[in-house]
Backbone bond lengths (Angstrom), bond angles and torsions (degrees), N, CA, C in turn:
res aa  C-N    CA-C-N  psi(-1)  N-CA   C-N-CA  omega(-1)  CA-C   N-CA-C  phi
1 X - - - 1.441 - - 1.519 111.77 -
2 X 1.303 119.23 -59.68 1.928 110.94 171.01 1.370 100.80 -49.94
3 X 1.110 145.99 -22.52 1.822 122.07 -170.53 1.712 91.88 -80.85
4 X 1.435 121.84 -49.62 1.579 107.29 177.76 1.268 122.38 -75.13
5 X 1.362 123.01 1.07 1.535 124.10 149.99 1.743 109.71 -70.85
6 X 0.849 112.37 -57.14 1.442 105.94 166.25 1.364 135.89 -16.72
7 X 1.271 88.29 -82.99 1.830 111.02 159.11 1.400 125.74 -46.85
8 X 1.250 110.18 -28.29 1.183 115.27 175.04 1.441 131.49 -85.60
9 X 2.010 104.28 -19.34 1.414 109.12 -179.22 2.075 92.68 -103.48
10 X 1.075 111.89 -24.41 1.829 102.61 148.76 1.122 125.41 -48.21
11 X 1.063 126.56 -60.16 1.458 135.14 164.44 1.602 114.08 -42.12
12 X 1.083 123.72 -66.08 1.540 125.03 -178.99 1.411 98.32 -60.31
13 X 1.782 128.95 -62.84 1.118 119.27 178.47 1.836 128.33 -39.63
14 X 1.202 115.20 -29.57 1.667 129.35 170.23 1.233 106.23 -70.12
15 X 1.610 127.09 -49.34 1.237 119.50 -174.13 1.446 120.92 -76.38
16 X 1.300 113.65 -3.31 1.606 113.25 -177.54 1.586 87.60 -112.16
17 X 0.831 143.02 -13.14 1.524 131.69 162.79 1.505 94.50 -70.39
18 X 1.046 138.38 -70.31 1.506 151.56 -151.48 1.638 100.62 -64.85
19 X 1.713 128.14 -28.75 1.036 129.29 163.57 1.548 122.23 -77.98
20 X 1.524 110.18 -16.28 1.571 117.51 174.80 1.451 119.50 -84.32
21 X 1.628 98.50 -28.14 1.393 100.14 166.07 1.475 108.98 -63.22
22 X 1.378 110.89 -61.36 1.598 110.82 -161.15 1.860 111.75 -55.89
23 X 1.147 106.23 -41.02 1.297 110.83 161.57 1.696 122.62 -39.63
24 X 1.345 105.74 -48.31 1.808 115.30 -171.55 1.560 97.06 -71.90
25 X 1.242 117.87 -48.29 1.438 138.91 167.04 1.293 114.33 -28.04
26 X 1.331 110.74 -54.01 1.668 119.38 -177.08 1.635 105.68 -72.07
27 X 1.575 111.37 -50.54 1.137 112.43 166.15 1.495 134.09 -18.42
28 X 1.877 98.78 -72.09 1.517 93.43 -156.38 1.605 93.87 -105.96
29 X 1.782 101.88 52.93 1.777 104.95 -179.35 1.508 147.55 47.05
30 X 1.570 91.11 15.13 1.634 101.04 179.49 1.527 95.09 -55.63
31 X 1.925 104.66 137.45 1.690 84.12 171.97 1.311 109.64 -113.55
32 X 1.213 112.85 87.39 1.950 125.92 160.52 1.498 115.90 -75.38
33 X 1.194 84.57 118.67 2.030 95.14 -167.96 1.487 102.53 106.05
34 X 1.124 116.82 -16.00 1.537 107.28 173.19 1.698 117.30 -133.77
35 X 1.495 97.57 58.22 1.732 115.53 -168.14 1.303 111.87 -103.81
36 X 1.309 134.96 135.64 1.216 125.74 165.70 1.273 123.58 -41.19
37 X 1.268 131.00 117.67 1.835 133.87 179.55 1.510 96.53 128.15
38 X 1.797 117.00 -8.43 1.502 105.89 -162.76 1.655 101.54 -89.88
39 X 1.300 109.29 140.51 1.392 111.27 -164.66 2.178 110.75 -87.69
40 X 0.964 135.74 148.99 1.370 131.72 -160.60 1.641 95.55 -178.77
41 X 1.206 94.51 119.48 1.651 127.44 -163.47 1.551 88.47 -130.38
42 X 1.758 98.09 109.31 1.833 89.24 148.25 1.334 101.47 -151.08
43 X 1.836 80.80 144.94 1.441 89.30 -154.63 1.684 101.57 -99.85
44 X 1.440 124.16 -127.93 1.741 118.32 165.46 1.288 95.89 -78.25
45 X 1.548 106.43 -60.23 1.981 106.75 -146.12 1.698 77.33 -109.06
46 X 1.074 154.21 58.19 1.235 128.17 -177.45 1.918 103.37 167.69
47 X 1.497 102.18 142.04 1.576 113.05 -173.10 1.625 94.69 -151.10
48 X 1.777 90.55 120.92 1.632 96.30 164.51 1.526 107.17 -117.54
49 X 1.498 105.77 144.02 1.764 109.21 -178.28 1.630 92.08 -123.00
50 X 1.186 101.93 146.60 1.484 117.78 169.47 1.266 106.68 -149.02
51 X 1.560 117.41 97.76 1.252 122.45 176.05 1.664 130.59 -73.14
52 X 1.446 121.40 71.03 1.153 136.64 -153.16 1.744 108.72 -71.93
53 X 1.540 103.13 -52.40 1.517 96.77 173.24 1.309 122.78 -87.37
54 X 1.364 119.11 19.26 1.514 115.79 -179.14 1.514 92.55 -108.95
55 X 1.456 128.26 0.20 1.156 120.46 -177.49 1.193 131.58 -116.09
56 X 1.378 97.80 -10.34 1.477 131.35 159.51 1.393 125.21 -84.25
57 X 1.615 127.61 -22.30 1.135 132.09 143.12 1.503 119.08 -58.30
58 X 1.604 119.66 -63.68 1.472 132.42 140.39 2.011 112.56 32.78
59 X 1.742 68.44 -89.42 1.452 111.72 170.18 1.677 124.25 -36.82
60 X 1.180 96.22 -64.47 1.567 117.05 -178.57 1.374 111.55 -80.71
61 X 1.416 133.69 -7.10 1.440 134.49 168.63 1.621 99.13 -83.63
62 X 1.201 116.22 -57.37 1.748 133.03 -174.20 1.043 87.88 -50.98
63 X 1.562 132.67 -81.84 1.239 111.70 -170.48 1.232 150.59 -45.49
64 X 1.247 107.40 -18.97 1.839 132.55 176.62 1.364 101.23 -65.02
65 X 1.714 101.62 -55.55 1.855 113.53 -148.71 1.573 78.50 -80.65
66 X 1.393 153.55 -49.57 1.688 130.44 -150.77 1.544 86.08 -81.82
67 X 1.407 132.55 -54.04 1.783 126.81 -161.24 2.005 84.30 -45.95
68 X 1.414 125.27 -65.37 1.378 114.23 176.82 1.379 119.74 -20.25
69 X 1.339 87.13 -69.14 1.821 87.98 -161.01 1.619 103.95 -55.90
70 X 1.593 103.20 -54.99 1.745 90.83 168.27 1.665 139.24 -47.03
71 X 1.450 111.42 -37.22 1.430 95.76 161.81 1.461 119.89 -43.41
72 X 1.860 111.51 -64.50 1.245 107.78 -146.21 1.409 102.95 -84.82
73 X 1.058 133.71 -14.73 1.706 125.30 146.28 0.989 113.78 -14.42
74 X 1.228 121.08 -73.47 1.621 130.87 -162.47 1.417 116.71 -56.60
């Protein structure tokens, strides 16, 4: 039971970092969610967004920063 307490206050601890970013983010107008490639459907009664290139950048940052952390682990 303490190892999934653990994990669990890691977990919350990442997500309130990950909400401070997005917050600072909004701030100084980066526009993620509003990138060219991002998809936005509106219809009369109805709007679908599928943010495709903000998630694919997303993607390609995460992947950089964990391959990092994994090299220098080692």
């Amino acid at each position: 039971m303490a190892d999934l307490g653990k994990v669990l206050i890691v977990a919350g601890a990442l997500a309130i970092a990950a909400g401070a970013v997005f917050v600072l983010l909004g701030r100084a107008h980066v526009p993620l969610g509003r990138l060219p490639g991002d998809i936005v459907y509106r219809g009369k009664n109805t709007t679908f967004y599928f943010p495709l290139a903000t998630s694919i950048l997303i993607s390609v940052v995460l992947s950089v920063v964990l391959y990092l952390i994994g090299r220098f682990r080692h």
